[in-house]
C-alpha positions, -999 to +999 in steps of 0.1 A: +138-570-578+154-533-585+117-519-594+101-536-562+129-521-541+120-490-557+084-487-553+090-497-517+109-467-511+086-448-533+059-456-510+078-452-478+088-418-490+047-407-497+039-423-463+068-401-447+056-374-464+022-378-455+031-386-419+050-350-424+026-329-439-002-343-408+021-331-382+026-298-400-009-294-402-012-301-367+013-278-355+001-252-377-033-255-361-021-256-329+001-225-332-029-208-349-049-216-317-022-205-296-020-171-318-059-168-312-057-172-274-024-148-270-045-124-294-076-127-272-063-126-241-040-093-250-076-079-255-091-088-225-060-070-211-064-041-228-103-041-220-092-047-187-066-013-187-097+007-204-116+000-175-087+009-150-086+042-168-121+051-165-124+038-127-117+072-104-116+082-071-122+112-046-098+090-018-061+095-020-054+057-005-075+042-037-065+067-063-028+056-046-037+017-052-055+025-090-024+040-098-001+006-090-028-017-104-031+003-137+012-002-141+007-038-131-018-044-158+003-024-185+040-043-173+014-072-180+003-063-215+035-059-226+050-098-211+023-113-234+032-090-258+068-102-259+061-142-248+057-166-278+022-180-284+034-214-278+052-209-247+020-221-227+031-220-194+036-185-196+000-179-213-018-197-187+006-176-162-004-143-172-046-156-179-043-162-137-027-129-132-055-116-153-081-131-133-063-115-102-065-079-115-101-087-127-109-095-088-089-063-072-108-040-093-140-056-085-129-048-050-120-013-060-154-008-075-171-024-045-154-001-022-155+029-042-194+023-044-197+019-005-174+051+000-194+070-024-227+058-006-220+065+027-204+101+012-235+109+004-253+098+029-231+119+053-230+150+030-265+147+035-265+144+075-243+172+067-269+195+051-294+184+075-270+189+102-265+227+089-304+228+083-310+222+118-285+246+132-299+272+111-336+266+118-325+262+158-303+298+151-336+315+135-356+301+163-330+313+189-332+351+173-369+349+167-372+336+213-344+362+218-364+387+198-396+379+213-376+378+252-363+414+240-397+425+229-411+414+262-382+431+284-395+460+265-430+459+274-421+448+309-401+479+313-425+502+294-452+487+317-432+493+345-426+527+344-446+550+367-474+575+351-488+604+364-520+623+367-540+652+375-506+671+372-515+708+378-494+740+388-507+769+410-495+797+424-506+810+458-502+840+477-491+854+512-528+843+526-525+805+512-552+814+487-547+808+449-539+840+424-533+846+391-519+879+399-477+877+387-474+911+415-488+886+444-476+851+439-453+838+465-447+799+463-463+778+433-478+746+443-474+715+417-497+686+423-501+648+407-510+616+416-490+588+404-505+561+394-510+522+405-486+500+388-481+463+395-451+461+375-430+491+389-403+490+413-414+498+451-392+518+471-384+555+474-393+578+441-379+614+440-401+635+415-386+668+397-401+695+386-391+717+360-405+752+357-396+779+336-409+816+331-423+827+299-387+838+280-378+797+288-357+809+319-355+778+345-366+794+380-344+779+409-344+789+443-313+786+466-318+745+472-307+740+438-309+700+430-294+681+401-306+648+388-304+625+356-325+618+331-321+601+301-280+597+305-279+643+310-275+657+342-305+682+344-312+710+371-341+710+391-367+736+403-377+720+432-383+678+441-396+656+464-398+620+481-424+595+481-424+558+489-440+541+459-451+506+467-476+504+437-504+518+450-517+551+435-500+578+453-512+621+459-487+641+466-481+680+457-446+697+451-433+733+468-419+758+449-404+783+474-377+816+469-387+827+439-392+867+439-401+888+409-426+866+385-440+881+353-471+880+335-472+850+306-469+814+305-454+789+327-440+759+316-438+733+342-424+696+335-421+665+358-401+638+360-386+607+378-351+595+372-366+571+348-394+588+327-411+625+320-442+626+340-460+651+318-459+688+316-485+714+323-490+753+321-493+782+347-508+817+336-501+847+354-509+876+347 
């Protein structure tokens, strides 16, 4: 009776122990699993804080935002760090939160992407933008050249020329003379020429004539007149009304006494241009 006790308890005790030694094995496996998914999802964490690190910025608001989502994922790291494997609550806790910063920096990427994509495409309106300005400044200098160049010519063109200009001298009979002893009054004469483009109205012309040492003869109707920005004296002048047709006219030169043999110089001019010059020999 003893032994059958015995062996009863005997068998209890293996079945106990076998009982035991399945739920170890069953804990053990379960806390292994536990391990595995704490282990893999601390490196999904850190794969996620890697790619925190290497996502950047030109925007001061996202760089701002990076920054607080980068400490979120580290404070993170460390709870599952510190949490027990088989505190599961907590584990599937912290796999939501991970899911959470998995979609924020989606978002970040999604809207550094756009940002960077309209950047560029504004950087390049930019260029285009300064392109245009300077092809529109070139063209502006190139008309304003080309309106300067044409002012030019229409002034040029419109200045008055003269021909024919010629210098005599005359004597007390009206009759032309070389002789320096019998010259009384010189005579210039010109014709001015058709122009289109000049201005009509009055036109003084000047003469200008010196004696053979370069000495300007002036009589006592001495007449200033500019030229050029200098206030120049005159031998003698006179009046026409220029209205673009070709005009003849001849210029006095009286009150002179006491020429001498050589060369004359004589120059005309209008206020705006030098007519031409011509010579005078007396001898």
């Amino acid at each position: 009776m003893l032994k059958k006790v015995m062996y009863a308890l005997i068998a209890a005790v293996v079945v106990l122990a076998g009982v035991l030694a399945y739920i170890w094995y069953q804990k053990s496996s379960l806390v292994n699993e536990l391990t595995v998914e704490k282990e893999e999802l601390t490196a999904q964490m850190v794969a996620l804080q890697n790619d925190y690190e290497t996502l950047s910025s030109e925007y001061d608001d996202i760089n701002l935002q990076l920054d607080s989502s980068r400490i979120e994922v580290q404070l993170l790291i460390e709870k599952i760090q510190k949490t027990e494997a088989t505190n599961r609550s907590k584990i599937r806790q912290y796999e939501k939160e991970l899911g959470t910063l998995r979609s924020i920096m989606k978002s970040y990427v999604i809207q550094i992407d756009s940002l960077n994509t309209l950047n560029k495409k504004l950087t390049a309106d930019a260029a285009e933008a300064r392109r245009q300005a300077a092809e529109s400044r070139k063209k502006s200098e190139e008309l304003s050249k080309t309106v300067a160049g044409l002012t030019s010519q229409v002034a040029a063109g419109a200045v008055i020329k003269a021909y024919n200009l010629k210098t005599e001298a005359y004597n007390s009979m009206d009759k032309v003379t070389d002789r320096s002893s019998r010259v009384v009054y010189l005579l210039t004469s010109l014709s001015l020429g058709e122009n289109d483009l000049a201005e009509r109205g009055p036109v003084t012309v000047y003469i200008r004539v010196k004696d053979p040492d370069g000495v300007l003869l002036v009589n006592d109707t001495q007449k200033t007149f500019t030229y050029g920005g200098e206030t120049m004296i005159c031998s003698a002048s006179r009046e026409v009304d220029y209205q673009g047709s070709e005009v003849e006219m001849g210029i006095y030169l009286n009150g002179i006494t006491g020429y001498v043999k050589g060369v004359y110089t004589i120059e005309a001019y209008t206020a705006k241009s030098l007519l031409g010059t011509t010579e005078l020999i007396l001898r």
